[in-house]
Legacy VTK file of the C-alpha trace (Angstrom):
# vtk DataFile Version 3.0
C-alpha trace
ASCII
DATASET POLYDATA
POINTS 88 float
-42.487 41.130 -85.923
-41.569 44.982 -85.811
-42.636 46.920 -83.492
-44.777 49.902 -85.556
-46.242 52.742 -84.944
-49.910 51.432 -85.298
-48.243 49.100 -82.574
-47.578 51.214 -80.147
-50.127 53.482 -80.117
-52.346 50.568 -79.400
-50.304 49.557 -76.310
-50.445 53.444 -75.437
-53.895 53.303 -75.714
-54.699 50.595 -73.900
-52.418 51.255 -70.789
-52.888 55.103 -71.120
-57.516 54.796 -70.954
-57.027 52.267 -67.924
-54.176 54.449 -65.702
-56.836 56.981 -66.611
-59.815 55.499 -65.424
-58.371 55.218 -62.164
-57.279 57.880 -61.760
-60.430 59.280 -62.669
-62.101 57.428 -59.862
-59.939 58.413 -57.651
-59.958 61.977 -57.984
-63.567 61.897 -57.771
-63.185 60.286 -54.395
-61.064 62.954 -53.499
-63.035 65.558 -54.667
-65.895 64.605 -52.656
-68.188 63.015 -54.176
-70.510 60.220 -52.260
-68.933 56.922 -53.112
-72.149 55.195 -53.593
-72.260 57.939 -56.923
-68.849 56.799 -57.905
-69.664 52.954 -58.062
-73.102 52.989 -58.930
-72.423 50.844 -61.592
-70.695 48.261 -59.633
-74.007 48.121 -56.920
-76.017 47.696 -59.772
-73.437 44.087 -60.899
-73.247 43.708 -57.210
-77.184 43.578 -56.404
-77.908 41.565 -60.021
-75.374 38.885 -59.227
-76.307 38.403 -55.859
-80.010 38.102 -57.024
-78.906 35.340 -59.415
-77.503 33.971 -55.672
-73.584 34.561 -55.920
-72.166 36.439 -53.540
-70.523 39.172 -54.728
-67.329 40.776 -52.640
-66.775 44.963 -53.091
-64.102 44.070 -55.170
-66.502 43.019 -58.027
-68.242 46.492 -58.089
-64.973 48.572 -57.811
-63.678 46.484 -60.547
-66.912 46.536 -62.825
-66.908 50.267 -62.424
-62.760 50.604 -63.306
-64.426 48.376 -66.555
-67.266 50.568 -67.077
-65.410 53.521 -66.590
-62.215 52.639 -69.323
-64.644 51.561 -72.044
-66.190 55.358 -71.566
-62.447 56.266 -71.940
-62.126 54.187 -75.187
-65.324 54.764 -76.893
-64.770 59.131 -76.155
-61.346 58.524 -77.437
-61.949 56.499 -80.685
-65.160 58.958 -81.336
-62.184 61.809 -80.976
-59.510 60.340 -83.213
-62.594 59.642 -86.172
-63.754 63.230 -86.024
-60.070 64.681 -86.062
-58.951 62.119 -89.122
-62.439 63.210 -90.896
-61.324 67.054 -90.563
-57.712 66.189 -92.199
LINES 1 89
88 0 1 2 3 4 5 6 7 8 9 10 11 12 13 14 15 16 17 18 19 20 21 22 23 24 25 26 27 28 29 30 31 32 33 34 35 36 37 38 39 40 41 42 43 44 45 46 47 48 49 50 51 52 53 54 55 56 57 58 59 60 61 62 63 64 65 66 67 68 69 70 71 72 73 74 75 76 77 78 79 80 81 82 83 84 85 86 87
């Protein structure tokens, strides 16, 4: 199968919204800001699976919040690429 443009841009797309999403996180670490802000989304999968009664390490919440964080990426992206294709 050739590799295509629609192809690549996929892969790009993929691997670009995650390295961002980290990076993301990370800078807003750096920044300052109160980590329990940053991963608020993986306290809230942390507290709800341990109330179904699995313990849950940190690295469920940090990963949950990478997760959270790239499908933001995606969904802003995808919105963008709509609205500038519409304007063409």
């Amino acid at each position: 199968m050739p590799v295509t443009g629609g192809h690549v841009r996929t892969l790009a797309f993929i691997v670009l919204s995650g390295v961002l999403a980290v990076v993301l996180i990370t800078t807003l670490l750096l920044l300052g800001v109160q980590p329990r802000a940053v991963f608020t989304v993986g306290f809230l999968v942390r507290s709800w699976c341990e109330a179904l009664g699995f313990h849950a390490p940190n690295s469920v919440g940090v990963v949950s919040t990478v997760i959270v964080t790239w499908a933001c990426i995606v969904a802003l992206w995808v919105i963008v690429a709509r609205l500038v294709r519409r304007a063409a």
